[in-house]
N, C-alpha and C positions, 0 to 999 in steps of 0.2 A: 722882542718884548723886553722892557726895561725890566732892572732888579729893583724888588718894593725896596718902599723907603723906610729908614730905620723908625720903630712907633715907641712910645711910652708904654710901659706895662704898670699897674698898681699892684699893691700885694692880695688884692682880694682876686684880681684875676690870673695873675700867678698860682694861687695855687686852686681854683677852680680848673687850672688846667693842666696842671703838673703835679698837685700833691696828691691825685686819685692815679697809684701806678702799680704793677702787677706785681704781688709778689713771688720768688723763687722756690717759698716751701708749702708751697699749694694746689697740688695735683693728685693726680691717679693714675696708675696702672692698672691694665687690664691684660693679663694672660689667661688663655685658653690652648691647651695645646691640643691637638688633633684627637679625633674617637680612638685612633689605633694605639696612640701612645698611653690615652688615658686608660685603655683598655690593659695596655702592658703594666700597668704601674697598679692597677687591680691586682690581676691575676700574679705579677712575679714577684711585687715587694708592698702587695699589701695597702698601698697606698690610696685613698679614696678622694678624689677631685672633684669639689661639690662644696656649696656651702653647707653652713652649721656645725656637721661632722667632718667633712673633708678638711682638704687645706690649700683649697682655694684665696678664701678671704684672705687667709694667711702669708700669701705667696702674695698676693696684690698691695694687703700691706705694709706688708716688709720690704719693699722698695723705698730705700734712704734715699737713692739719687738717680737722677736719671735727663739725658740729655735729648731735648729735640734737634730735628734733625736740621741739615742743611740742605742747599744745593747751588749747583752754578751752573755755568753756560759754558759748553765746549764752542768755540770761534773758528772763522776762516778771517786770516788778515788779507785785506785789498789794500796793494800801494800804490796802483797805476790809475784811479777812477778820476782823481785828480791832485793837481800838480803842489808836490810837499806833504802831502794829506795821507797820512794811515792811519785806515779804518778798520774797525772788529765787526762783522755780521755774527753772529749768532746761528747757530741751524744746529743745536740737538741741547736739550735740558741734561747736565747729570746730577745724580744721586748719591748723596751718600751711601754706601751699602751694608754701612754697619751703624749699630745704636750700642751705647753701651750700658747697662742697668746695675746696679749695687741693690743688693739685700742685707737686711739685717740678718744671722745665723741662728733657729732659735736653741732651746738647751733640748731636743729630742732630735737636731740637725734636719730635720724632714724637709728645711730648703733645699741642702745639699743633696740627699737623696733623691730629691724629684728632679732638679736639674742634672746629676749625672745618671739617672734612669732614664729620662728625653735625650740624651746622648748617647748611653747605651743603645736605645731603640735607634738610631739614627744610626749606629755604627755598624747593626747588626747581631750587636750579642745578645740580645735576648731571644733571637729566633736561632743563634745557635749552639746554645748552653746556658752552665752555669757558670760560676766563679771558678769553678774546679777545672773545668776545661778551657776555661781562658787565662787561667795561669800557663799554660804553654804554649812554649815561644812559638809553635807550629799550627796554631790555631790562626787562621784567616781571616781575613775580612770580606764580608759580603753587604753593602748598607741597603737599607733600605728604599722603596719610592720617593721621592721627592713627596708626591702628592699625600704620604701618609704621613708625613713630618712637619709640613709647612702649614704656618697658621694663621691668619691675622694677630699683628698684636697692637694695642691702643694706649694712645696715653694720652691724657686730659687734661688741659691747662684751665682752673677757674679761678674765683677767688674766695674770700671769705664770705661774702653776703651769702644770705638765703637767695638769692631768685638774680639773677647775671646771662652775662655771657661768656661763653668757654669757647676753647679751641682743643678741638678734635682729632687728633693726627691719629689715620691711621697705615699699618709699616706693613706691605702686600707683603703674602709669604714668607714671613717672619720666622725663625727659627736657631736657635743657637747652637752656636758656631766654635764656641771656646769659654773656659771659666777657670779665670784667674788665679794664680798661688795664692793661698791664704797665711800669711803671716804669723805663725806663735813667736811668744816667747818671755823668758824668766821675770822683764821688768816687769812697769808697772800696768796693769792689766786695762783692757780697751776692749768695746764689744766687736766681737768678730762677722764680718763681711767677707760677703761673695760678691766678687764681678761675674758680670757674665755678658758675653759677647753675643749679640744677633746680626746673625744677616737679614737683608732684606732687598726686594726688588728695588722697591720706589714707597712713595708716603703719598697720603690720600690726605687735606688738611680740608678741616670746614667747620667753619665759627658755628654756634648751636646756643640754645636757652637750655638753662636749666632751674631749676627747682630745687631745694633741697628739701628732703621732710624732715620735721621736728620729730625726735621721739620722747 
């Protein structure tokens, strides 16, 4: 098959088809962490995950930045099928297996809190003390299920209209994994973020309508 031939463009279809493009500060986050964690964050620091009162909304958004994911093709090279010729087959998808998310910090820190309380329950120290007893160095580690820590977590690409199309990613067993040093200091002051680090299996993506309601 020939390559097309070069065409004329005008500026009216120029940007019928290039000036309608996606922008980078227009999404969502959606975390939901598991019944057991959310159960932990009740019962040991008070913390309530829900809207209205809880701080749900809050956690979803205060998400400054956030990257979707990638993936590629792990390959077998063929040099012998024919003569001069290497070629890549393809035979397994890989994943990314980590996303990374930023938060805004707010001034009662209850980001921070809920993210190193989903940690603590992952590492085990909520089912075996308190702070007092995990101040020594002789205190162990025991973590939890997998299945009582792992969660879907979602992130939504739309755009500004009322009524579009979005992309849907979602990150199978999702759960973090790590949360980054946080920076002070004397100069000139700057709002404080969290990174935080998720694992995940694999990403589920699927383009959707949506709707927005007016209020």
């Amino acid at each position: 098959m020939p390559a097309p031939n070069p065409r004329h463009y005008n500026v009216q279809e120029l940007q019928a088809k290039l000036m309608h493009v996606a922008q980078t500060s227009v999404y969502r986050v959606s975390i939901v962490p598991p019944g057991p964690v959310i159960s932990t964050l009740r019962s040991d620091k008070n913390i309530l995950w829900s809207g209205g009162t809880g701080i749900q909304e809050m956690v979803n958004l205060s998400c400054t930045d956030a990257v979707l994911p990638g993936s590629s093709f792990a390959t077998h090279e063929v040099t012998s099928d024919y003569m001069g010729v290497s070629e890549k087959m393809a035979y397994r998808r890989m994943y990314n297996n980590q996303v990374s998310l930023s938060f805004y910090v707010d001034r009662d820190y209850k980001i921070v809190e809920f993210f190193e309380s989903w940690m603590d329950f992952i590492s085990g120290k909520s089912s075996r003390g308190n702070n007092d007893s995990y101040r020594s160095v002789q205190n162990g580690f025991r973590a939890n299920y997998p299945t009582d820590y792992k969660e879907p977590l979602y992130v939504t690409k739309f755009e500004k209209n009322l009524n579009g199309r979005a992309l849907e990613y979602e990150f199978i067993d999702a759960f973090p994994i790590a949360t980054n040093s946080m920076d002070l200091s004397y100069t000139s002051s700057d709002l404080l973020k969290l990174n935080v680090e998720f694992s995940f299996a694999r990403y589920v993506m699927q383009s959707k309508t949506y709707s927005i309601r007016q209020t």
